[in-house]
C-alpha positions in Angstrom: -4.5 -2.0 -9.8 -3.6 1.1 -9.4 -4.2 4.3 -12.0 -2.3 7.2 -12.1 -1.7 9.9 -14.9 0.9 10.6 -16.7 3.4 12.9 -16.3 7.3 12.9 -15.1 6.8 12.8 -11.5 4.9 9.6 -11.9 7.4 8.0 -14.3 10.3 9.0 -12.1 8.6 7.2 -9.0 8.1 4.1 -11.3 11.3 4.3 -12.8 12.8 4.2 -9.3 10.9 1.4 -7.9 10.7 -0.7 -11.1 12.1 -3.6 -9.3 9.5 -3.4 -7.0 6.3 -3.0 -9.2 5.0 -3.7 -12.9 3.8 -0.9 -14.6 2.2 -0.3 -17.9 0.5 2.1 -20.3 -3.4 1.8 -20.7 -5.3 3.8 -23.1 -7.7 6.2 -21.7 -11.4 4.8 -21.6 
């Protein structure tokens, strides 16, 4: 598991290997 925050860097590298990797939104602890 990996943690990253969010922001539109991050959801353009995860949009772009999405085939690749499962990703999903946590709530903050």
């Amino acid at each position: 598991t990996v943690r990253h925050d969010d922001n539109p860097r991050i959801r353009g590298m995860v949009n772009k290997v999405s085939h690749l990797v499962r990703a999903h939104e946590v709530e903050d602890e």
